[in-house]
C-alpha positions, 0 to 999 in steps of 0.5 A: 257356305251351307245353311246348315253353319249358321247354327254354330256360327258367332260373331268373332267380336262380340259372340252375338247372334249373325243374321244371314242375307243371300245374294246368290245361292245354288247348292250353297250360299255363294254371295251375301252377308253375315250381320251381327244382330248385337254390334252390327258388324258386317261380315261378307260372304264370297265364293261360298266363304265366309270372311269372318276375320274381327275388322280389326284384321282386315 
């Protein structure tokens, strides 16, 4: 994932703002975590993707 999609991306759920944590980054983010500031919803990143499906989905 580039660092450059936090500027469109949102929360699936609520449309609140998603805070970034990195575990491991080369060119891209490889691992970590997307948070939702508003409902604290976790969304994990793998592989450079980000799984951003509503937990409803999961």
């Amino acid at each position: 994932m580039k660092r450059d999609l936090m500027e469109i991306l949102c929360c699936p759920v609520c449309k609140g703002d998603l805070a970034l944590t990195v575990e491991v980054e080369k060119d891209e983010i490889l691992e970590g975590s997307l948070v939702c500031k508003a409902c604290d919803h976790t969304y994990v990143i793998r592989d450079g993707i980000p799984d951003l499906l509503p937990p409803d989905f999961t």
